[in-house]
DSSP file (Angstrom, degrees, kcal/mol; ACC not computed):
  #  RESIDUE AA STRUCTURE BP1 BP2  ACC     N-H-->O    O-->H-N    N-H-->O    O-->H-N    TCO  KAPPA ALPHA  PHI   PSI    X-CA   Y-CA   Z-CA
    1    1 A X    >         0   0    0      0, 0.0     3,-1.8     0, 0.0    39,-0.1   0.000 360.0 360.0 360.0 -33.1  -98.6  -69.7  -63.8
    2    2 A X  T 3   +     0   0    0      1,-0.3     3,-0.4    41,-0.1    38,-0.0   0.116 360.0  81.9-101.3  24.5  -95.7  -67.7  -63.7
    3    3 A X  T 3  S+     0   0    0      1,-0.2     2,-0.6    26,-0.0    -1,-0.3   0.694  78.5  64.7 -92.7 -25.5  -94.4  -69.8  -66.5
    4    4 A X  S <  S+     0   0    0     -3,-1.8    -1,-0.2    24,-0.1     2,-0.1  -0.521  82.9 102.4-117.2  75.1  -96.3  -67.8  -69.3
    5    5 A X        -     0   0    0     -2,-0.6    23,-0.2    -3,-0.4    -1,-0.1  -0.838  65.2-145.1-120.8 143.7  -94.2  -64.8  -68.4
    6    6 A X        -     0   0    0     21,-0.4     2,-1.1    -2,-0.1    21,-0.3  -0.138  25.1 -94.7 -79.2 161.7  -91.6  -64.0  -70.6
    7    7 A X  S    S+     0   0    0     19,-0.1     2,-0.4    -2,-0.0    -1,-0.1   0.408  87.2  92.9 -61.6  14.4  -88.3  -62.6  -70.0
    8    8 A X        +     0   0    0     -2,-1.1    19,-0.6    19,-0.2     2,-0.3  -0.832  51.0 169.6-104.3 134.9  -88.8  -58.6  -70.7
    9    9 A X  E     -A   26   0A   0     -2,-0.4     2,-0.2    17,-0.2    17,-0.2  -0.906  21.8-160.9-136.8 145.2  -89.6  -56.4  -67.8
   10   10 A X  E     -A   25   0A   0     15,-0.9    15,-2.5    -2,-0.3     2,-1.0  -0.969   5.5-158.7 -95.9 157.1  -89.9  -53.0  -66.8
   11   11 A X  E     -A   24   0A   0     65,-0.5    67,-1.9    64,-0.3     2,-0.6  -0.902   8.0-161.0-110.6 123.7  -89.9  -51.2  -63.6
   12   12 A X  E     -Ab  23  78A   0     11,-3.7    11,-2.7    -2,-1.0     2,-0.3  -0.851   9.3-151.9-112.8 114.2  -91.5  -47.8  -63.4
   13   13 A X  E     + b   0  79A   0     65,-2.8    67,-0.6    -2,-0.6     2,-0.3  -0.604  24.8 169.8 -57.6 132.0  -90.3  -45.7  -60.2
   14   14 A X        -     0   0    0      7,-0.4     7,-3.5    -2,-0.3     2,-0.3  -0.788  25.9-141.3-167.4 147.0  -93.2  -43.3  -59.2
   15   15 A X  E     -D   20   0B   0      5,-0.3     2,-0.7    -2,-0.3     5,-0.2  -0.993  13.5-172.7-130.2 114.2  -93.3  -41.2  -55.9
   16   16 A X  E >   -D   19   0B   0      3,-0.9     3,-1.9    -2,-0.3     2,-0.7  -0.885  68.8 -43.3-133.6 101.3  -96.7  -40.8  -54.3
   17   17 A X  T 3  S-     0   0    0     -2,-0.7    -2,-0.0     1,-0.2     0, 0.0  -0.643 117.4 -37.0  72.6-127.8  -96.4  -38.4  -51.4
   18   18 A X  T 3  S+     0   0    0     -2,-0.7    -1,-0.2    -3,-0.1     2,-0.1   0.693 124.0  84.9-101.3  -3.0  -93.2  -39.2  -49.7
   19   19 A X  E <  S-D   16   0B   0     -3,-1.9    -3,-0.9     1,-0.1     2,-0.3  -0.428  77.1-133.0 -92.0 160.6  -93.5  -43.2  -50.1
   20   20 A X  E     -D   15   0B   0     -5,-0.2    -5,-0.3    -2,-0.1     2,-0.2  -0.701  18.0-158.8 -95.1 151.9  -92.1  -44.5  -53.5
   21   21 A X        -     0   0    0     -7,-3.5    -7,-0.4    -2,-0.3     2,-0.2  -0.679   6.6-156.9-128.2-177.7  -94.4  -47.0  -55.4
   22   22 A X        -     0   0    0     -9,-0.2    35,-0.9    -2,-0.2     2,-0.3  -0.666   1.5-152.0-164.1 114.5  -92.9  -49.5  -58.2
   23   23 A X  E     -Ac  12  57A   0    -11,-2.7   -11,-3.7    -2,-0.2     2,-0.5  -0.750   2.9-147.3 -86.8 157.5  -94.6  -51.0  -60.9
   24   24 A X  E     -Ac  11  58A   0     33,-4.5    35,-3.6    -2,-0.3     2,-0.5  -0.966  15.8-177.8-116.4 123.4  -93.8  -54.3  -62.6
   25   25 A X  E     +Ac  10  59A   0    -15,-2.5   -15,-0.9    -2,-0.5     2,-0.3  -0.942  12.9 154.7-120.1 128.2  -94.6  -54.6  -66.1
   26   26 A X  E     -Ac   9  60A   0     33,-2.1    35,-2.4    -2,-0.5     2,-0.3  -0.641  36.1-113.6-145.8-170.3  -93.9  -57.8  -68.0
   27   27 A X  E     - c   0  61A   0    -19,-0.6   -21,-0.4   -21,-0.3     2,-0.2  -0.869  19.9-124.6-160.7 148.4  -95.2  -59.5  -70.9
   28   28 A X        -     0   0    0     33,-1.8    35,-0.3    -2,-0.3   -23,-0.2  -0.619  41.1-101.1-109.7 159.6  -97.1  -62.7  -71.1
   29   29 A X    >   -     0   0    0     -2,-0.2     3,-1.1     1,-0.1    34,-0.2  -0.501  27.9-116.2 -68.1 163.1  -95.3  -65.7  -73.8
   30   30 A X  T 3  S+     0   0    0      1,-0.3     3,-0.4     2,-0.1    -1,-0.1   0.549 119.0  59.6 -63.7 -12.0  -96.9  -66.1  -77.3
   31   31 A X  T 3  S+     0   0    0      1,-0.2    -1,-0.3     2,-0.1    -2,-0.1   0.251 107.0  36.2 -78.3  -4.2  -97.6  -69.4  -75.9
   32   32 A X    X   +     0   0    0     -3,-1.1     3,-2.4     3,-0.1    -1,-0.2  -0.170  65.6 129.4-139.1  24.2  -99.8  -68.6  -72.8
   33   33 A X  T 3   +     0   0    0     -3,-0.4     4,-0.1     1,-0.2    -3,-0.1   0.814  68.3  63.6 -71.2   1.2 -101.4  -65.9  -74.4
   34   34 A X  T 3  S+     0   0    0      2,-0.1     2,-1.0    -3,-0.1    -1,-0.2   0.341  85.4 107.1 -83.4  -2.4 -105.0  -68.0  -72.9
   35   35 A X  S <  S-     0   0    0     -3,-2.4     5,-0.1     1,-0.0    -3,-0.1  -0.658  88.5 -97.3-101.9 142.0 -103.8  -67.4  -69.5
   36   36 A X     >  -     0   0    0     -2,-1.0     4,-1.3     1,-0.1    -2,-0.1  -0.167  24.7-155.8 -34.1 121.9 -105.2  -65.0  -67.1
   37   37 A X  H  > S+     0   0    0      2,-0.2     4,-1.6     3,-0.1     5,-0.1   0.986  99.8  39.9 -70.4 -60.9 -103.1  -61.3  -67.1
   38   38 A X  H  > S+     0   0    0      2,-0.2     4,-2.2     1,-0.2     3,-0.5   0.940 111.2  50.8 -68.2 -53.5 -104.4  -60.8  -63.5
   39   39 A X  H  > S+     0   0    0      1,-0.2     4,-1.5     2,-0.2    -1,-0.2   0.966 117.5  42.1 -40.8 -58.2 -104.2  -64.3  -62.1
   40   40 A X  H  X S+     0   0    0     -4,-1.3     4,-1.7     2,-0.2    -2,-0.2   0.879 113.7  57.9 -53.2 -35.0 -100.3  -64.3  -63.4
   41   41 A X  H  X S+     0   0    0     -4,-1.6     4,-3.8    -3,-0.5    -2,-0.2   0.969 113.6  41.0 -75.3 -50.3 -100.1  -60.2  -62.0
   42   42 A X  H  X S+     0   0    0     -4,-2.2     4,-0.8     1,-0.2     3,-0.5   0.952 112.0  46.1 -75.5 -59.5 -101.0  -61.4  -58.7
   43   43 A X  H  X S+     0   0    0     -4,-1.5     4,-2.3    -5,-0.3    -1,-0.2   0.703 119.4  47.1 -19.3 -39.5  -99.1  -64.6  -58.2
   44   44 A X  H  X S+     0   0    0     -4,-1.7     4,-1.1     2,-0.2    -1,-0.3   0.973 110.8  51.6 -88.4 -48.9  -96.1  -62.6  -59.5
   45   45 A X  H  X S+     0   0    0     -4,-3.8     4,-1.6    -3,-0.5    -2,-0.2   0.856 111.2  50.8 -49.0 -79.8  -97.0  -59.8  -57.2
   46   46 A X  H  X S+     0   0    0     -4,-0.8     4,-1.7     2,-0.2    -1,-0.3   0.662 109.6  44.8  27.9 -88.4  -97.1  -62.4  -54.3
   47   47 A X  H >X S+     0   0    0     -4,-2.3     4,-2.1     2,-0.2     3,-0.7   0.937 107.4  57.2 -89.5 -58.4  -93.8  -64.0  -54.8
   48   48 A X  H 3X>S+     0   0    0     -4,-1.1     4,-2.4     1,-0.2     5,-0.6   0.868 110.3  49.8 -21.3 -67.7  -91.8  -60.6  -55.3
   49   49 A X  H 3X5S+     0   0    0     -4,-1.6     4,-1.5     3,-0.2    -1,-0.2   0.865 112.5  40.5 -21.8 -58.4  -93.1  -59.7  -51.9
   50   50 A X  H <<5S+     0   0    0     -4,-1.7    -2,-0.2    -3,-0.7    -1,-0.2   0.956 124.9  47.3 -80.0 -45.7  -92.1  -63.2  -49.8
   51   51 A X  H  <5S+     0   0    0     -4,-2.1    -2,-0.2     1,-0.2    -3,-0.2   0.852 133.3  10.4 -67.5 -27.6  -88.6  -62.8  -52.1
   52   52 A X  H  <5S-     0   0    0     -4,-2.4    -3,-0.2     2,-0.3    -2,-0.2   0.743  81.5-128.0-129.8 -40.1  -88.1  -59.5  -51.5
   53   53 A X     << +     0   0    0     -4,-1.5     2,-0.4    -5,-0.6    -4,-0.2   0.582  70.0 126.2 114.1  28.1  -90.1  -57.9  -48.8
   54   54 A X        -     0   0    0     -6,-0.4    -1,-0.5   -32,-0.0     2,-0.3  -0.866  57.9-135.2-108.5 148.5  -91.1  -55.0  -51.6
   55   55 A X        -     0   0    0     -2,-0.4     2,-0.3    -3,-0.1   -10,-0.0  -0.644  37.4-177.3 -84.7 130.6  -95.2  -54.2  -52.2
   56   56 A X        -     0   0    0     -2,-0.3     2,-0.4   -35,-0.1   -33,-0.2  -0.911  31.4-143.2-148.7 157.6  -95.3  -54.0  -55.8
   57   57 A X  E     -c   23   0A   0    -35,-0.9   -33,-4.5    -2,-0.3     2,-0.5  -0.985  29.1-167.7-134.2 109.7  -98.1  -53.3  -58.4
   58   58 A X  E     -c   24   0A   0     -2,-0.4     2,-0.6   -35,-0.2   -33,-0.2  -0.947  18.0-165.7-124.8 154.3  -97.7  -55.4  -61.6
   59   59 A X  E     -c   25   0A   0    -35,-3.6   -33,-2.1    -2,-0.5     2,-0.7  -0.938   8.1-157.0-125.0 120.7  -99.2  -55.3  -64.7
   60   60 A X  E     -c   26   0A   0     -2,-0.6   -33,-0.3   -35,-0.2     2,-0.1  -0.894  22.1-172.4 -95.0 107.2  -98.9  -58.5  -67.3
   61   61 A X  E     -c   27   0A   0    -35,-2.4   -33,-1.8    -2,-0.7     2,-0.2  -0.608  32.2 -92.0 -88.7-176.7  -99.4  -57.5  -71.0
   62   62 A X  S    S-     0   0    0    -35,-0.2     3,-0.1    -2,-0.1    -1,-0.1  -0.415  72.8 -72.5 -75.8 144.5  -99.7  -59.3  -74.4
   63   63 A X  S    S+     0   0    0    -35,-0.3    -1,-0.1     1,-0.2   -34,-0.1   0.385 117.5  26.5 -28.6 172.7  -96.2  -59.6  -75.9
   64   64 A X  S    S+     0   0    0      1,-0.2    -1,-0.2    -3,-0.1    -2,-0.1   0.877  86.8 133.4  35.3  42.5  -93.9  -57.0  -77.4
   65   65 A X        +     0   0    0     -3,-0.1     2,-0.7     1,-0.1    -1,-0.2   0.481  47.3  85.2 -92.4 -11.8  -96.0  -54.4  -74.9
   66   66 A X  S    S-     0   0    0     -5,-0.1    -1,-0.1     1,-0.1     9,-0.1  -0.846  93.1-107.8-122.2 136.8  -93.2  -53.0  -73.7
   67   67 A X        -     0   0    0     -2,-0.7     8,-0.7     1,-0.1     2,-0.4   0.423  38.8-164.1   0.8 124.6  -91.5  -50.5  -75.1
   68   68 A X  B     -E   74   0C   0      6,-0.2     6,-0.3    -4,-0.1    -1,-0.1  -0.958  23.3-119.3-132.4 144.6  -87.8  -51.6  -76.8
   69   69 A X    >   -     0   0    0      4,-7.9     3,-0.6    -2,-0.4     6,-0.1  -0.187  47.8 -93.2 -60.2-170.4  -84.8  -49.6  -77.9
   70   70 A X  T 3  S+     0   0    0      1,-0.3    -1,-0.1     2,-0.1    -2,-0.0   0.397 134.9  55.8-112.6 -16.9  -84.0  -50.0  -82.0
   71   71 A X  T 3  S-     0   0    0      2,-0.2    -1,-0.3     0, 0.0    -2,-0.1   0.413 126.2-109.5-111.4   3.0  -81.7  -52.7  -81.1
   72   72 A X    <   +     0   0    0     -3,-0.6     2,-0.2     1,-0.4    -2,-0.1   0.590  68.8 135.1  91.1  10.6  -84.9  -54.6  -79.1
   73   73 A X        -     0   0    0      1,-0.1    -4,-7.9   -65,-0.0    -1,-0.4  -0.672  57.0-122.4 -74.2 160.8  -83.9  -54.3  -75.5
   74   74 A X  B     -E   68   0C   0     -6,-0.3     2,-1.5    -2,-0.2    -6,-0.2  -0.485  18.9-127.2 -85.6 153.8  -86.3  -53.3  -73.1
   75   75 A X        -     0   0    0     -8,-0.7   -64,-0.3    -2,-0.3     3,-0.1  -0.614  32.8-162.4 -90.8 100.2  -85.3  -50.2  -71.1
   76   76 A X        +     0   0    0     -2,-1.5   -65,-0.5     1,-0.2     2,-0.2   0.478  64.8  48.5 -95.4  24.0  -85.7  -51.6  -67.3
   77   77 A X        +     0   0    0    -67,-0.1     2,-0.5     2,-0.1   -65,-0.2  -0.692  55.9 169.3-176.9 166.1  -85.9  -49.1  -65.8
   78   78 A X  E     -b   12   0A   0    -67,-1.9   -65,-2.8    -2,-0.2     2,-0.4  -0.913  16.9-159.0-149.7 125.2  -87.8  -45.9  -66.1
   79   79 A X  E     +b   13   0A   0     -2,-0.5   -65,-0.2   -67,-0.2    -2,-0.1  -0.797  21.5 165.0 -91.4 137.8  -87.9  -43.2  -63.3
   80   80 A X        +     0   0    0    -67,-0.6   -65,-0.2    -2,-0.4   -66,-0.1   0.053  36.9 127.9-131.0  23.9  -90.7  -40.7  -63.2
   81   81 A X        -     0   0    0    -67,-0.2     2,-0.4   -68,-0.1    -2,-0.1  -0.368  69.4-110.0 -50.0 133.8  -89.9  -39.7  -59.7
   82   82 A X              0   0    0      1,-0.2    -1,-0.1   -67,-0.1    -2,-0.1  -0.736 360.0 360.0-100.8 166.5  -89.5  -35.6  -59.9
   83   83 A X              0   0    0     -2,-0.4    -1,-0.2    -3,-0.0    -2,-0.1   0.595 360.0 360.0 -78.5 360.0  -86.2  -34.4  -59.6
């Protein structure tokens, strides 16, 4: 499953009370676009956790769904913490 996501990410930083949250947003290939968003979201959710020991929220969209700078990276990562 975690083959048809593709190599673009972001992570959005969020602060909810005092705990910090992080979503993962990634993009599914033009080639898997038949696979389940949420079946891939959890599985990926899943294996960040056992690699990493972080609780994550991810969200799988259809390609080119996230945001890219004029030269076509993705920006990875995007604070909305407030200062």
């Amino acid at each position: 499953m975690l083959r048809a996501v593709g190599g673009q990410y972001q992570l959005v930083v969020t602060r909810e009370g005092l705990l910090d949250q992080v979503e993962v947003l990634c993009e599914l290939l033009p080639t898997h676009l038949g696979a389940d968003p949420d079946a891939v979201g959890r599985e990926l959710q899943e294996r960040i956790k056992t690699l990493t020991g972080v609780s994550t929220a991810v969200r799988v969209g259809p390609p080119d769904s996230i945001e890219r700078t004029l030269v076509g990276k993705a920006r990875r990562v995007v604070d909305r913490r407030k200062k």
